[in-house]
C-alpha positions, 0 to 999 in steps of 0.5 A, spaced: 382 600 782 386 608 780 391 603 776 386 599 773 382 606 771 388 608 769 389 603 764 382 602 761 383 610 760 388 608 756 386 603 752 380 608 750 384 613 748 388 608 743 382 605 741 380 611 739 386 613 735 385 607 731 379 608 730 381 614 727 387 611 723 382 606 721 377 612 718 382 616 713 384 609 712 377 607 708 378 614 706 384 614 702 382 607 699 376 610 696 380 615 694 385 611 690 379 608 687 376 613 685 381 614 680 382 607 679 375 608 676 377 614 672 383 610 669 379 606 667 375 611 663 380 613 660 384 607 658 377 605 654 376 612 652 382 612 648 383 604 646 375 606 642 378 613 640 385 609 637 381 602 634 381 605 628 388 607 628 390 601 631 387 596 626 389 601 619 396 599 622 395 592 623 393 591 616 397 595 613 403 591 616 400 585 613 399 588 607 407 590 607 409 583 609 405 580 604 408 585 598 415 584 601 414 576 602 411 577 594 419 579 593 423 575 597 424 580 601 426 581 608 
């Protein structure tokens, strides 16, 4: 009987230290999450702040492009 109590002792305290793994686990998930979120928000904030930008420089390519074609140049 001591060897059978001995082994749910055992298997209690594992539990209990996966238990504990599995909780800095969910922890450290949210964590990254987080900062996925914010990533993300930033990402969007300087893809709205630099749109402007963007699309200046593509149609100025374009207006390049038409001008060096206009030329035969390439």
């Amino acid at each position: 009987m001591t060897n059978l109590q001995s082994e749910i002792d055992f298997l209690k305290e594992q539990n209990s230290k996966l238990v504990a793994e599995i909780t800095e686990l969910k922890r450290e998930k949210a964590e990254f999450l987080a900062k996925i979120t914010e990533l993300k928000r930033e990402k969007a904030e300087f893809l709205a702040k630099n749109a402007g930008s963007i699309k200046e420089s593509v149609e100025n390519a374009k207006l390049r492009d038409t001008e060096l074609n206009k030329w035969n140049i390439k």
